[in-house]
C-alpha positions in Angstrom: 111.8 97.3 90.2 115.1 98.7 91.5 117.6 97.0 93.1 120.2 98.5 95.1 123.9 96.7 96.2 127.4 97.6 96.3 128.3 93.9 96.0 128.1 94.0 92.0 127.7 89.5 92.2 125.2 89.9 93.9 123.3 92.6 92.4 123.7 91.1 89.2 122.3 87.9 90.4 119.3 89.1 91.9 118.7 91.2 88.3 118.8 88.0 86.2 116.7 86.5 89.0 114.3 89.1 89.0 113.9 89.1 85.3 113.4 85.3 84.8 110.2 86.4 86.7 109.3 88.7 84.9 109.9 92.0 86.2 111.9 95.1 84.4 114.8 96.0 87.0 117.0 99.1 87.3 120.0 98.4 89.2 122.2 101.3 91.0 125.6 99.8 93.3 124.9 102.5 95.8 122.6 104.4 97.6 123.2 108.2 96.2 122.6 106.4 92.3 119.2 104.5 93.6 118.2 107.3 95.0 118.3 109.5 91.9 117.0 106.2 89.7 114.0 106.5 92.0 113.5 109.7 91.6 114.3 109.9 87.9 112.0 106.6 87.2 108.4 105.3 88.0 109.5 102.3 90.6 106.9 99.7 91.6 109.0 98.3 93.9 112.6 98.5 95.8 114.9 95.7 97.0 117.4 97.5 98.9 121.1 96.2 100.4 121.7 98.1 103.9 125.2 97.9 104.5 127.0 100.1 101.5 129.6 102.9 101.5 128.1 106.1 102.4 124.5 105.8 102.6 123.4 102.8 104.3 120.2 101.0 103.2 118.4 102.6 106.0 119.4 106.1 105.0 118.2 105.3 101.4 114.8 104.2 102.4 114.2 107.1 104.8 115.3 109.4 101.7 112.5 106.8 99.2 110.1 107.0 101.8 110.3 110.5 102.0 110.0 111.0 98.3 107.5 108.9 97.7 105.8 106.7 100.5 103.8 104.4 98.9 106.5 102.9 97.2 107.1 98.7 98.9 110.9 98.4 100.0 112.3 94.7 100.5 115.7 95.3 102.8 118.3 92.5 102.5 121.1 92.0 104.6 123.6 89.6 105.9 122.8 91.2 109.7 120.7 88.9 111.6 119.0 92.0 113.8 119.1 95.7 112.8 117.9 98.6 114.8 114.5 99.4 114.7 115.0 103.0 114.0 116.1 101.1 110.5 113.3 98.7 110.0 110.4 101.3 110.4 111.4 102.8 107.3 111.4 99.5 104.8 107.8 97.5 104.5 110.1 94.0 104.8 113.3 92.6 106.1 115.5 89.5 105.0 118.8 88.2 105.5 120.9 87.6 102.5 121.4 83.9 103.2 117.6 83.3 102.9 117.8 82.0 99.9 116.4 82.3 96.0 112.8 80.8 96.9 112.6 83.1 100.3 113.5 86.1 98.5 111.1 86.1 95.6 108.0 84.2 97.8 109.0 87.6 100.4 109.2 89.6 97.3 105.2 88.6 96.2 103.9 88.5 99.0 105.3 92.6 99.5 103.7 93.8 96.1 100.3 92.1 97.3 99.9 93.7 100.4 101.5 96.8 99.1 
């Protein structure tokens, strides 16, 4: 799993998260690092900020998809609505403020269809 955020809290939190369940995470605090961790790595999986310095999360999961398509990407954000143009390139969307529960029950039910 690899998990991208410039807010380092954050990413930290969802790492210790993530690994209570189980999962072996990568983390990268913005998008130019994920995208050479994905590249670099065999990732199962992405959970992916979109608003970060330089690349946006949307720009990042163009580049992923691009590299390898197959690959599920979760897209958080503390935007309500983001353009579509952003959300065709990420398998599923969720706001920040979702919650613990939200994130990982969104976050299974992505590798199962995936």
């Amino acid at each position: 799993m690899l998990c991208v955020d410039d807010e380092a809290i954050g990413l930290q939190v969802r790492k210790i998260l993530l690994e209570r369940e189980g999962y072996r995470v990568l983390t990268a605090s913005n998008g130019a690092e994920g995208l050479s961790l994905f590249q670099q790595h065999q990732i199962h999986a992405v959970v992916l900020d979109y608003s970060m310095p330089g690349m946006d999360g949307g720009q990042v999961a163009a580049a992923m998809r691009q590299s390898n398509p197959k690959v599920p990407i979760l897209l958080l954000s503390a935007y309500v609505s983001l353009p579509e143009e952003v959300l065709a390139h990420v398998d599923r969307y969720l706001t920040k403020g979702d919650g613990a529960v939200s994130f990982l029950e969104n976050l299974r039910l992505l590798l199962k269809t995936c």
